[in-house]
C-alpha positions as CSV (number, residue, x, y, z in Angstrom):
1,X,68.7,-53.3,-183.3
2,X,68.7,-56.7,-182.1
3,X,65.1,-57.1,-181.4
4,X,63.7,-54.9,-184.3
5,X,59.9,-55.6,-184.5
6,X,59.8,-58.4,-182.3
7,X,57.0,-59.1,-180.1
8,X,57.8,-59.8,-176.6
9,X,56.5,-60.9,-173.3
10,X,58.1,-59.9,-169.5
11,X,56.6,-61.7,-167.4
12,X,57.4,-59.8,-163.8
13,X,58.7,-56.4,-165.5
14,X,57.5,-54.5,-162.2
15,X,59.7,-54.4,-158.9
16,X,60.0,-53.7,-155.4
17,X,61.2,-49.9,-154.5
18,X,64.8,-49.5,-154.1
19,X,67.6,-47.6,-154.9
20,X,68.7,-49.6,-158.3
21,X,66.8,-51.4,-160.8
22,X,65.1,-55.3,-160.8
23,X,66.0,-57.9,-163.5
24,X,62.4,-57.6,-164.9
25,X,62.4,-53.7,-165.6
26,X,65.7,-53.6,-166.7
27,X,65.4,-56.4,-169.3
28,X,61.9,-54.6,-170.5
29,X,63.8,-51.7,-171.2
30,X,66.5,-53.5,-172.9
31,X,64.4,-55.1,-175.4
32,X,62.3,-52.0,-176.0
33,X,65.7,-50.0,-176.5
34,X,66.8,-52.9,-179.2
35,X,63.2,-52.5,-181.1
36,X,60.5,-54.6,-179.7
37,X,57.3,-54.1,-178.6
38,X,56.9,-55.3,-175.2
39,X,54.0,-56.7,-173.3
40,X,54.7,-55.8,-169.7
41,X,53.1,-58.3,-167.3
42,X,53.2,-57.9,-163.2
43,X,50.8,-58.8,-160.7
44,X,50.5,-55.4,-159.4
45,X,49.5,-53.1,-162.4
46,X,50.9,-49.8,-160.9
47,X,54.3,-51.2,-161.3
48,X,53.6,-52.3,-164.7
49,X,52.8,-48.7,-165.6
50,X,55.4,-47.1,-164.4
51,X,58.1,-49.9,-166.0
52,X,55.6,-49.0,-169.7
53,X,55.8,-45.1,-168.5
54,X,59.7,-45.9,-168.7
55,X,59.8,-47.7,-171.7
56,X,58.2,-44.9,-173.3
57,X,60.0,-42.1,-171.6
58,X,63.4,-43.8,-174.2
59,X,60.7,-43.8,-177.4
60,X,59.9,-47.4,-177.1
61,X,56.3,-49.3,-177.5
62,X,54.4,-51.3,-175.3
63,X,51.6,-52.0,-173.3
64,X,50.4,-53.3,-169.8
65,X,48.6,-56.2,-168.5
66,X,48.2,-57.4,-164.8
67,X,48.2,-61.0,-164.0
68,X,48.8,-63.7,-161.5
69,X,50.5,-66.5,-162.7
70,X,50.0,-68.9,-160.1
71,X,46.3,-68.6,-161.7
72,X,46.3,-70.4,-164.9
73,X,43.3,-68.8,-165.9
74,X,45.5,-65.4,-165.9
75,X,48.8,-67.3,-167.6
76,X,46.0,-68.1,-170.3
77,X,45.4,-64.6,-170.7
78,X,48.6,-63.5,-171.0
79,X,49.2,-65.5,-174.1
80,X,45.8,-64.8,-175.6
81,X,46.1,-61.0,-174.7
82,X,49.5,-60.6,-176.5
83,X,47.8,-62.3,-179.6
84,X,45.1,-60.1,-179.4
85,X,47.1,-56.5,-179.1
86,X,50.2,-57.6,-181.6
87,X,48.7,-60.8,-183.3
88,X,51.7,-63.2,-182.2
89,X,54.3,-63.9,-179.6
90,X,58.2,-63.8,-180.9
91,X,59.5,-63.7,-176.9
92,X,58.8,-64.9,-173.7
93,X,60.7,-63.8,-171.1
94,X,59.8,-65.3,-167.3
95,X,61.3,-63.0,-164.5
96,X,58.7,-63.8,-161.7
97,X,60.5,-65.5,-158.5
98,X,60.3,-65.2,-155.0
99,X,62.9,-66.5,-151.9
100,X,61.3,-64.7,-149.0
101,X,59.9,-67.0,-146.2
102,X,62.5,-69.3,-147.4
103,X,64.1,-71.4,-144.0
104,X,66.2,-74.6,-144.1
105,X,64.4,-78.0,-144.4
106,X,64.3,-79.2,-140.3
107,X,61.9,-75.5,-139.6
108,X,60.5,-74.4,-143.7
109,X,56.7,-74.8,-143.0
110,X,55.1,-76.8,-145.6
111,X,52.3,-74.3,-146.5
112,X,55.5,-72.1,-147.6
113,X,57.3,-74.7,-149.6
114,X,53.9,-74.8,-151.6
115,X,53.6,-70.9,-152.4
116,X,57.7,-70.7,-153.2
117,X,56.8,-73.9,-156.1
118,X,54.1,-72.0,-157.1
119,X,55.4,-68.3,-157.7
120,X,59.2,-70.3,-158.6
121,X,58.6,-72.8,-160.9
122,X,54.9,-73.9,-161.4
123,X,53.5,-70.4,-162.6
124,X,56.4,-70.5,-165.1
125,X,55.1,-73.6,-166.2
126,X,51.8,-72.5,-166.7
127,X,53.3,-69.6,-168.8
128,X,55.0,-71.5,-171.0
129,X,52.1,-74.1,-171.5
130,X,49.9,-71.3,-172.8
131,X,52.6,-69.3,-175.2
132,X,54.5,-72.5,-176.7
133,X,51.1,-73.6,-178.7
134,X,51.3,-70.3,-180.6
135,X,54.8,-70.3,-181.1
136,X,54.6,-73.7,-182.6
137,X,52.0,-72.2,-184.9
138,X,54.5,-69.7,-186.1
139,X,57.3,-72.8,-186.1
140,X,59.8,-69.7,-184.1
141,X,60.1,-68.2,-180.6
142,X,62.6,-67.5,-178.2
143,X,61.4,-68.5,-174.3
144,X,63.8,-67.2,-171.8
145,X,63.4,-68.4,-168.0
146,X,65.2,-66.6,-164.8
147,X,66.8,-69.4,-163.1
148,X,69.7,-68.5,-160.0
149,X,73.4,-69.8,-159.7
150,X,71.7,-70.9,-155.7
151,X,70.7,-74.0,-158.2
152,X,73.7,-75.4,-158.6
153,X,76.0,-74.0,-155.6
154,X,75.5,-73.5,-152.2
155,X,72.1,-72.3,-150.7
156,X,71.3,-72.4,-147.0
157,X,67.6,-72.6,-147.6
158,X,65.8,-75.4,-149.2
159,X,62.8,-74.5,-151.2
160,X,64.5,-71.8,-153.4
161,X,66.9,-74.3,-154.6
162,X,65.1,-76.6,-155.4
163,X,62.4,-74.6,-157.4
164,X,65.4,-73.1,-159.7
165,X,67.0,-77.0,-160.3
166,X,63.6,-77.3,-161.3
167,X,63.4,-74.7,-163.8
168,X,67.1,-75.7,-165.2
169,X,65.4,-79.3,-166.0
170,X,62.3,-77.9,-167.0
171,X,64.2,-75.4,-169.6
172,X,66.4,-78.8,-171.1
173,X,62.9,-80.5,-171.1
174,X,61.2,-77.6,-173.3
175,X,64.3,-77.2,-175.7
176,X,64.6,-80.6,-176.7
177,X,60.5,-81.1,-176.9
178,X,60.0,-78.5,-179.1
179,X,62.9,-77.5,-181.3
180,X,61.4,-79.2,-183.9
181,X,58.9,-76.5,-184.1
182,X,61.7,-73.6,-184.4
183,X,61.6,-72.8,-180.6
184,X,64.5,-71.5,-178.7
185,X,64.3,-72.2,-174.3
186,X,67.3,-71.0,-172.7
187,X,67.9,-70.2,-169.0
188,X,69.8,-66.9,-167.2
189,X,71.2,-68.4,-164.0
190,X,72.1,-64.6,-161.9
191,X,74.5,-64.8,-159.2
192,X,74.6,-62.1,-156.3
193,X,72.8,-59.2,-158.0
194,X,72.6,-55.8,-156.3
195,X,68.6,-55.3,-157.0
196,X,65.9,-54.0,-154.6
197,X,64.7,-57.7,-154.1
198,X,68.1,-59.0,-153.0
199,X,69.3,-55.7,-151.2
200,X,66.6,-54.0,-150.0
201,X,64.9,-56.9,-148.0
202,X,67.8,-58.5,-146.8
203,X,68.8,-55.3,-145.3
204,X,65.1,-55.0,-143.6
205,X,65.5,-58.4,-142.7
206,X,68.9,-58.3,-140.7
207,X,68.3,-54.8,-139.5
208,X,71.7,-53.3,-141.1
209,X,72.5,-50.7,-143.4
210,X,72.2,-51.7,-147.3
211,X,76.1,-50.4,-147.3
212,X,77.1,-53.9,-145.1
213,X,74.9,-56.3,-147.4
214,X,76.3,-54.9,-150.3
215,X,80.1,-55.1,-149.1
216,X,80.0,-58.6,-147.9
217,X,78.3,-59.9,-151.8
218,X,80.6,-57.5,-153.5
219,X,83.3,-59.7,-151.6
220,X,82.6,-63.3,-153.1
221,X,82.4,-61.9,-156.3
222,X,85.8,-62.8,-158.4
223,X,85.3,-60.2,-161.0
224,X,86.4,-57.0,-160.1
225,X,85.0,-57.5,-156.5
226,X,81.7,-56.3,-157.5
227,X,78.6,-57.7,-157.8
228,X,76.6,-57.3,-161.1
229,X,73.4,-55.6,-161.4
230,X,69.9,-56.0,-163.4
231,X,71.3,-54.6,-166.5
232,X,73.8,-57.5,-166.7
233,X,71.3,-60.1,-166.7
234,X,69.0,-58.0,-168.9
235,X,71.8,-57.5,-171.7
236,X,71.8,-61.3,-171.2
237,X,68.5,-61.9,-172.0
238,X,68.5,-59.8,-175.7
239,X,71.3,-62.3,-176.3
240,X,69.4,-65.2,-176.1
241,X,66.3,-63.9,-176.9
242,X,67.8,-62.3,-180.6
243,X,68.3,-64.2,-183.6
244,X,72.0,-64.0,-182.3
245,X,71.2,-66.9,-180.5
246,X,69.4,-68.7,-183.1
247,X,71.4,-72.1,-182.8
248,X,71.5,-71.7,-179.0
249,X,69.2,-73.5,-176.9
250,X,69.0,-75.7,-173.7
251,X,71.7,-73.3,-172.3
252,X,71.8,-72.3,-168.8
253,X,74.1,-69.0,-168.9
254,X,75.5,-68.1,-165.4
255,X,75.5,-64.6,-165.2
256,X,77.7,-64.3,-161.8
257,X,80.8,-62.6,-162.3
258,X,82.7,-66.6,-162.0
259,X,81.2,-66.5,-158.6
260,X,80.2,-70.2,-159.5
261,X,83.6,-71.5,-160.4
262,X,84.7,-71.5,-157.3
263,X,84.9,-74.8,-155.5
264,X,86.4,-75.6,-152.0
């Protein structure tokens, strides 16, 4: 197992309802099923459960904690309560992001641009500000941050975007500052995903069946002509996140199916 008696924190490891699994769940089962013991973290705490209830169901270990991180008080916690449970922190894995109430620049309200920085790319920062001085204690970890290929292709929206650039700099940043204390920071850069968050809504949203959303992204996709799913970005994430990876950092892996290769 890949992840044999690790310790490791998903940060966002609940999801919306829907018919297929988020990136969050799917990547806490993964590293339970390759041997760690995972700290699942969500703001709501009845979808934390039922991710642990999961994890548990496959003869994996774990435990729950609720938390907001766009409180640091709460990213604090997170750090301190893995410490406390399983006395350090081998992974950190930062799944929380959010593009609903996204518009384009001219009509995005500027009360909105704040709360997309804050879920996108300043809770993740608090996160990481709490965990890294324990890893450097321990002179290892692996940090893992969910990014989006909308960073660096197209995106009709403006705040989304930018948040996930942000993270790609932020991830270089955090490699190169603290390699020298045996820490890994690598991004996962998901293209068109079929998840609840990116299916679900946007059918809501438009008012059509799930089917049409799910035929128009399966048709940009250059693999197969099929989108990928949560378990592609979660098998993803044990890479990096295992001593596999150990002379792999400042990487930011598209996981898109060469979605992002194509130009013109």
């Amino acid at each position: 197992m890949r992840l044999k008696n690790k310790i490791a924190i998903v940060v966002g490891a609940g999801q919306q309802p829907g018919e297929t699994i988020g990136n969050g769940r799917a990547t806490a089962l993964r590293f339970a099923e390759q041997g760690a013991t995972v700290l699942v973290v969500d703001r709501d705490g009845k979808l934390a459960t039922e991710t642990l209830a999961l994890i548990e169901e496959k003869g994996g270990t774990g435990s729950v904690l609720s938390a907001d991180i766009t409180v640091e008080a709460q990213c604090k916690t997170i750090a301190e309560t893995c410490v406390e449970r399983y006395g350090r922190i081998d992974i950190l894995h930062n799944n929380v992001g959010r593009s609903e109430g996204d518009k384009e620049t001219a009509t995005l309200d500027a009360n909105m641009w704040d709360d997309l920085m804050a879920a996108n790319i300043k809770g993740m920062f608090m996160t990481c500000k709490h965990v890294l001085p324990i890893m450097r204690k321990q002179k290892s970890g692996s940090i893992v941050n969910i990014s989006s290929t909308a960073s660096i292709g197209v995106c009709d929206t403006v705040a989304y975007k930018t948040s996930k650039g942000a993270v790609n700099t932020m991830t270089q940043h955090m490699a190169l500052e603290n390699g020298q204390h045996g820490i890994r920071v690598n991004a996962i850069l998901p293209g068109l995903m079929d998840t609840p968050m990116a299916i679900e809504r946007r059918s809501k949203e438009r008012g059509v069946p799930q089917q049409i959303v799910r035929d128009e992204r399966d048709a940009q996709i250059p693999l197969n002509a099929k989108m990928g799913t949560a378990w592609d970005v979660a098998n993803a994430a044990v890479f990096l996140a295992s001593d596999d990876a150990g002379f792999i950092s400042g990487v930011l892996l598209t996981v898109d199916g060469a979605r992002s290769c194509k130009v013109g």
